[in-house]
C-alpha positions, -999 to +999 in steps of 0.1 A: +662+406-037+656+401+000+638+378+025+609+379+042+580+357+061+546+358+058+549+369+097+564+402+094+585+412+119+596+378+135+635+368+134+634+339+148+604+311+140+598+278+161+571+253+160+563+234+194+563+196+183+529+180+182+508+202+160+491+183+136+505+213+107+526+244+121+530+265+094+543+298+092+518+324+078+501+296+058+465+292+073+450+259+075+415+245+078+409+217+101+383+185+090+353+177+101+339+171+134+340+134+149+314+113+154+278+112+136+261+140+128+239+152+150+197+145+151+172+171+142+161+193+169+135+163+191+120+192+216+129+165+242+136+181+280+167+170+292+173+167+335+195+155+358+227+159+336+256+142+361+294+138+354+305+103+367+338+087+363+352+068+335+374+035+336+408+055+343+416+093+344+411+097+305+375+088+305+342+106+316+307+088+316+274+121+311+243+105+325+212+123+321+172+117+316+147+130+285+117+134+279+119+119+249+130+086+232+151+105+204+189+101+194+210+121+216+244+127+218+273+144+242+293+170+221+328+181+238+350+206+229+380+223+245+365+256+263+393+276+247+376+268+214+339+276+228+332+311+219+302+332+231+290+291+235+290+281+197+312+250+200+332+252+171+327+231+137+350+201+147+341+192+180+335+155+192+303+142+191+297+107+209+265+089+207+244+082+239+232+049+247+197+037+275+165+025+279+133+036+287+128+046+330+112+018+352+108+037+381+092+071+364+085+083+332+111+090+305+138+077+293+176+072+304+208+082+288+245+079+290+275+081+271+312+075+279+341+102+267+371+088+259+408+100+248+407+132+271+443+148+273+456+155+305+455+195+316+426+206+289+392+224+302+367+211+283+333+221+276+305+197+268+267+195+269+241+172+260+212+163+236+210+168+196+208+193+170+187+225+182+181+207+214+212+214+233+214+217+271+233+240+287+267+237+281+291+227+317+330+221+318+353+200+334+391+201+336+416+176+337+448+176+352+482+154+352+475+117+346+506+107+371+517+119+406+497+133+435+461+143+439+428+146+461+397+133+462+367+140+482+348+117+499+310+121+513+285+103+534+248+097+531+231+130+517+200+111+520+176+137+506+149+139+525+152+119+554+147+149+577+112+155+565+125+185+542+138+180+508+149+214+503+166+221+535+186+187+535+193+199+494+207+233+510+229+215+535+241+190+505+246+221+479+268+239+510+290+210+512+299+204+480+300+238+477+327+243+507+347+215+500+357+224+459+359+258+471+382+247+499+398+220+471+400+234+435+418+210+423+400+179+442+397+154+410+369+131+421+336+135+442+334+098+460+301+091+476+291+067+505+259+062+492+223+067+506+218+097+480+183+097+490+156+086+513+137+072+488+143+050+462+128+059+432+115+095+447+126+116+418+119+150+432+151+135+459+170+127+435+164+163+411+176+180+449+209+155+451+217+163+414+211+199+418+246+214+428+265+218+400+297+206+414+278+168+401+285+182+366+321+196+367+342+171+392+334+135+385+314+116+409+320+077+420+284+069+432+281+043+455+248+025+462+233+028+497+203+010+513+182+036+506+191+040+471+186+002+463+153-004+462+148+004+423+156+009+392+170+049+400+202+048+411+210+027+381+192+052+360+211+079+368+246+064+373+263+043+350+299+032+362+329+018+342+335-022+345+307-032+364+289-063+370+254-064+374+242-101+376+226-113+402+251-120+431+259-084+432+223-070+437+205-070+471+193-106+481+161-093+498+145-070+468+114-080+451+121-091+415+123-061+391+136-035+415+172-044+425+199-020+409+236-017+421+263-042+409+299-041+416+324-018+399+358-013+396+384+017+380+421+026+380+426+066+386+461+072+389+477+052+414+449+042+432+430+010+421+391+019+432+368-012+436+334+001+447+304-028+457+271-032+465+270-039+500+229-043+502+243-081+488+253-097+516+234-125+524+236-168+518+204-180+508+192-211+520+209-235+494+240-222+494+256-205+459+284-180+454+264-147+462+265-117+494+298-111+505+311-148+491+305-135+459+322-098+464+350-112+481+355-134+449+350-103+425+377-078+445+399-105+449+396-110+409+401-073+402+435-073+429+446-098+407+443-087+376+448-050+378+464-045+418+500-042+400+485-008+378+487+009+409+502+017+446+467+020+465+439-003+470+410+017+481+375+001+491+339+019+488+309+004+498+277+013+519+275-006+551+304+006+574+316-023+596+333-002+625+313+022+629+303+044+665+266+049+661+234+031+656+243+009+627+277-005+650+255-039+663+238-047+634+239-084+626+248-079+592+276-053+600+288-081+620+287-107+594+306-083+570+334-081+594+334-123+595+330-123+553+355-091+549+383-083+569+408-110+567+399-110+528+409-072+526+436-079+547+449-110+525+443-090+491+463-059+506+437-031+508+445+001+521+417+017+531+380+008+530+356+044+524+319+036+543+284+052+550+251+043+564+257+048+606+258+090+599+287+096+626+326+098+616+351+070+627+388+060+618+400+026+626+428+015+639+451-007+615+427-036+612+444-070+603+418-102+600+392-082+624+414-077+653+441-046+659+471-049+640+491-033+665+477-031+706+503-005+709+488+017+684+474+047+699+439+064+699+441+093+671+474+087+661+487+109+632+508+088+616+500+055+610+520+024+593+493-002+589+522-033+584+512-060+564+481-073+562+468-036+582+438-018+567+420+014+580+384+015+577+367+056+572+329+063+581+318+095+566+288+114+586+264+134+567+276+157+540+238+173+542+228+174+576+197+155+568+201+128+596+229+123+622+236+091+644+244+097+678+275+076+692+266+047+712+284+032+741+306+002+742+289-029+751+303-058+772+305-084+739+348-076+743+372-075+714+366-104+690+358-104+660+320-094+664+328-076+696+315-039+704+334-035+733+357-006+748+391+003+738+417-005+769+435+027+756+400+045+752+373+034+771+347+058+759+355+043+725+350+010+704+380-015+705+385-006+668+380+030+664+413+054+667+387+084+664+351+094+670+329+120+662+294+135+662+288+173+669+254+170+644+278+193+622+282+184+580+311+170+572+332+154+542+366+137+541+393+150+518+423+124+509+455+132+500+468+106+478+507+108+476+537+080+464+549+075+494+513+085+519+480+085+522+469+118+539+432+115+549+414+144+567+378+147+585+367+185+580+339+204+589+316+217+561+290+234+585+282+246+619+249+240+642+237+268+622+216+269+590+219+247+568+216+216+586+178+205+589+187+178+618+191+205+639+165+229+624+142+201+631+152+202+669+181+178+672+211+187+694+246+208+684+278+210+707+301+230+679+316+255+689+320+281+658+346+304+670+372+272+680+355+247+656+346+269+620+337+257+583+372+241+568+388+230+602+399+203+609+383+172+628+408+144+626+441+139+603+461+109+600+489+102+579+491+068+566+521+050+554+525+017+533+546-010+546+578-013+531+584-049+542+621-065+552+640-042+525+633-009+507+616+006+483+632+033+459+612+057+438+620+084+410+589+106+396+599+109+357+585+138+340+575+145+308+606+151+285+606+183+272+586+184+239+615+203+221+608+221+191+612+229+154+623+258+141+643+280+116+660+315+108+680+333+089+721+325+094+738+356+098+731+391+086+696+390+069+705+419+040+698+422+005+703+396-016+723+418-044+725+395-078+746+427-091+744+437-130+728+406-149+752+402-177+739+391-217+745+359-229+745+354-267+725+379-279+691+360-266+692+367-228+701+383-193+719+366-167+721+369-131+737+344-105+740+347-065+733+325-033+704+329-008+715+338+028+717+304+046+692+293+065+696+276+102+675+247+107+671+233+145+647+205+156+654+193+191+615+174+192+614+138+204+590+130+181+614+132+154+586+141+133+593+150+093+598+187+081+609+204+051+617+243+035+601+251+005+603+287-007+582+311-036+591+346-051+569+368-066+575+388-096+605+417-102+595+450-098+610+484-102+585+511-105+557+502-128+582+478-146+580+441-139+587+403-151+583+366-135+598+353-110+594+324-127+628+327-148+645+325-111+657+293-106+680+271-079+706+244-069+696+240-029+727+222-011+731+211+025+762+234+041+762+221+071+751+184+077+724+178+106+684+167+115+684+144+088+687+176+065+683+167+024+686+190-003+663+190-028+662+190-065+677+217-089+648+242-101+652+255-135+647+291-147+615+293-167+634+310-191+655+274-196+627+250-197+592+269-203+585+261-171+568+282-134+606+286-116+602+294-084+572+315-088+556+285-074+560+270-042+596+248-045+614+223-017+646+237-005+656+212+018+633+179+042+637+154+066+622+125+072+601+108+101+631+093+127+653+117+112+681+126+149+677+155+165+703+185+161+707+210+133+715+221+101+729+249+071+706+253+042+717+270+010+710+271-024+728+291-056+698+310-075+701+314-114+682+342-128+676+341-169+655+370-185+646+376-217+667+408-236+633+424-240+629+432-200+635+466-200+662+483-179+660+487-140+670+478-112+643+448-099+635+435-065+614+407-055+606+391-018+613+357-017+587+337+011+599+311+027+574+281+045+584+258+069+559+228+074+562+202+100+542+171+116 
């Protein structure tokens, strides 16, 4: 008799902990699908498919429009399992949720993804049964340590007077900057998607690249964006509050959209608001900045200790260099904001709206945190209390701000005077820029840094429809290319009077399961069966040991169970079930247990071991380590067999959690 697997060939046979059944050579067929079935096929024409972010790095929100008002879903799959685009049988199917369009005709739709695993590329697509849309992927990556995201002000479709150009220049950035960035794992916007509030035909242009669809993207609500119901339409964001101390003050009744929203992504706790808010009305009340002072300061509260950064997005950038820089209201935000932020320890506060790119200084309760720091430093330790405030310029080219000079109102507070290191510059700005060249800012987020870097995304050449249109350029390609660089700073956190120690813990090691053969793997020889009274044949022997190992921390159950077929020699035969056995533990270890004695058929009428029988288990919580199986076999034939000499294979299974 000898041994063999159902995996011809292998010597040694492991199973990597986690698989929901590892078997060897025994195929299994996995349930059902999750989720409700899918709708019949509605006809119903699906647009402006968008990948947002969820409420932490598991989670994905799909937003998208139809046609129709039919039950639609989101089906996701990992794309290893997509072949030729059939997703396969059991792929997750989550409902979609919305409301009919106010701004245009159709209907809204989101839904939110849940449970992804880290490091999968998934695959998912949108609609119902024989109404799929095309089908896009995403990846995810580690859920702890380091990573980037990219950050991008005002695309503001159409502002320049030409949808499609300013759709070019926004389709070239994104398209440079994941090129440049692979593994970038969020899109942040500065709002001002487009010119237009509820212009769809804007909106179709800032939803074109497909970047929107594979990296997802924190929308922020701009000015421009605010003045109906699309923005809200086509972005729905994790935790947010949309009553009505978060929408813009000014609206008419029936078009305000925005709210305040918050997520956790790794170490950084995100808090993005609708700055349009801003204003008291007469009467008084806890709304504008009052009320979004009172909402991040509830969210640093509640959920600053689930991460290392505090990071600020909103529209209205308060230290800005261009046109927006003396706006009243920008000036009431600095009163409303910056001791707040400072107070509440925020990092860094992400801005749009004045089209130019700026750096702060480290701001602490609107005034320099340090006089001594100097103009484009790159390395920066805010202190306590120390924020650094980031104005994107435009990531389309659509519109640029030219940079205005300091004014004689000096240093305070609401002061737009020069910088005594820099006199060409603001008080509060460590950098300025405008060369009417795209732009996008890419941050390194790190445990012990924040790495934040302006880079170009363009040049004065096409595409970049301010300057098509007639408006200056001073880049210089050859010294000043797509990619380089345009300011870099290095930010530190403030370690206080002692230190901070920190240890990145990995993953343990999954371990594994596995088994094989102890020793020299030859014939099992049972030698000359012997007669017993007249009535039978007897044959007795022990099965090679087998060597069980199971170093997995999930400690999960296992056992060995074993079958032989029938004895053959030639075109003679009999059972395997009058084989029989007595399995025994030879070696203790992994929570090894024999199992019960199996009779000879011969014995008790009964199947032997011509059926599947337990040789040895463990169960769940069982330690780690390993063990020697054996077992004594007990053969019993009837006198009539005729004579040979028989072999049979005996199969052994392994089976674990």
């Amino acid at each position: 008799m000898n041994h063999s697997t159902r995996a011809s060939g292998l010597v040694r046979h492991r199973m990597a902990a986690g698989a929901t059944a590892a078997l060897l050579g025994v195929a299994v067929a996995v349930g059902s699908g999750l989720g409700s079935p899918a709708a019949a096929a509605d006809g119903a024409t699906l647009t402006g498919i968008v990948l947002g972010v969820g409420a932490d790095q598991s989670q994905r929100i799909v937003n998208w429009y139809s046609s129709a008002d039919t039950a639609q879903k989101v089906q996701l799959a990992p794309t290893a399992a997509v072949v030729d685009g059939a997703f396969p049988a059991d792929a997750v199917t989550v409902d979609a949720v919305g409301a009919a369009n106010t701004s245009t005709t159709g209907f809204n739709r989101h839904a939110t993804l849940t449970s992804l695993r880290e490091n999968v590329a998934y695959s998912y697509r949108v609609g119902a049964e024989g109404n799929w849309s095309p089908a896009y992927a995403f990846k995810t990556q580690d859920f702890e340590g380091d990573y980037d995201f990219l950050f991008f002000g005002d695309p503001q479709i159409g502002s320049s007077g030409d949808r499609l150009k300013d759709q070019a220049g926004w389709e070239d950035t994104l398209k440079v900057a994941t090129a440049a960035n692979p593994d970038a794992e969020l899109l942040v916007s500065g709002g001002d998607h487009v010119e237009s509030a509820n212009d769809e035909g804007q909106w179709t242009s800032f939803l074109a690249p497909d970047q929107l669809r594979q990296v997802p993207l924190v929308a922020t609500i701009g000015n421009h964006d605010v003045g109906g119901k699309s923005y809200e339409q086509h972005h729905f964001t994790p935790n947010t509050d949309r009553t009505a101390p978060y929408y813009d003050n000014g609206n008419p009744a029936g078009t305000k959209s925005g709210g305040d929203y918050w997520f956790v992504y790794k170490d950084v706790l995100f808090i993005d608001i609708n700055s349009n808010s801003y204003k008291v009305p007469v009467g008084g009340g806890n709304v504008g900045d009052e009320a979004h002072v009172s909402y991040i300061t509830d969210v640093v509260n509640k959920h600053g200790g689930e991460a290392k950064w505090k990071v600020l997005v909103y529209h209205h950038s308060i230290y800005s260099p261009a046109s927006h820089a003396t706006d009243s209201d920008n000036k009431d935000r600095r009163e409303h904001f910056t001791t707040a932020f400072s107070n509440l320890g925020i990092d860094m506060v992400l801005q749009g709206h004045d089209h130019s790119y700026s750096r702060s200084y480290a701001i602490k309760n609107g005034q320099k945190a340090d006089p001594a720091e100097q103009p484009g430093a790159a390395e920066v330790t805010p202190g306590p209390g120390g924020v650094i405030y980031v104005t994107a310029n435009s990531a389309s080219g659509s519109k640029y701000y030219d940079i205005k000079t300091p004014d004689a109102t000096g240093t305070g507070i609401r002061g737009n005077g020069p910088d005594p290191l820099n006199p060409g510059s603001y008080w509060y700005n460590s950098v300025q820029n405008q060369e009417h060249v795209r732009s996008y800012v890419k941050v390194q987020v790190k445990a012990d840094k924040l790495v934040l870097e302006n880079l170009r995304s363009g040049t004065c050449a096409a595409p970049n429809a301010s300057v098509e249109g007639g408006s200056w350029c001073n880049n210089t390609t050859a010294a000043q290319p797509v990619g380089s660089i345009v300011d870099k700073v290095t930010v530190h956190p403030y370690q206080g009077d002692g230190q901070s120690i920190q240890v990145n813990v990995p993953n343990p090691a999954p371990g594994e399961f596995g088994w094989t053969i102890d020793g020299y793997n030859g014939l099992v020889n049972l030698g000359v069966a012997q007669e017993r009274n007249g009535a039978f044949f007897q044959a007795n022997g022990k099965i090679n040991p087998i060597l069980v190992s199971d170093s997995r921390r999930s400690l999960a159950p296992w056992s060995i169970s074993a079958s032989v077929g029938d004895f053959r020699d030639g075109d003679k035969s009999f059972s395997g079930s009058y084989l029989g056995w007595t399995p025994y533990v030879l070696d203790a270890g992994a929570g090894a247990q024999a199992n019960a004695q199996v009779l000879s058929g011969f014995q008790d009428q009964g199947q032997g071991l011509s059926v599947s029988r337990g040789l040895s288990w463990a169960d769940q919580g069982h330690p780690r380590g390993s063990a020697k199986i054996g077992a004594d076999l007990d053969l019993q034939i009837p006198d009539s067999v005729a004579k040979g000499s028989y072999r049979a294979t005996l199969t052994i299974t392994a089976l674990s959690s």
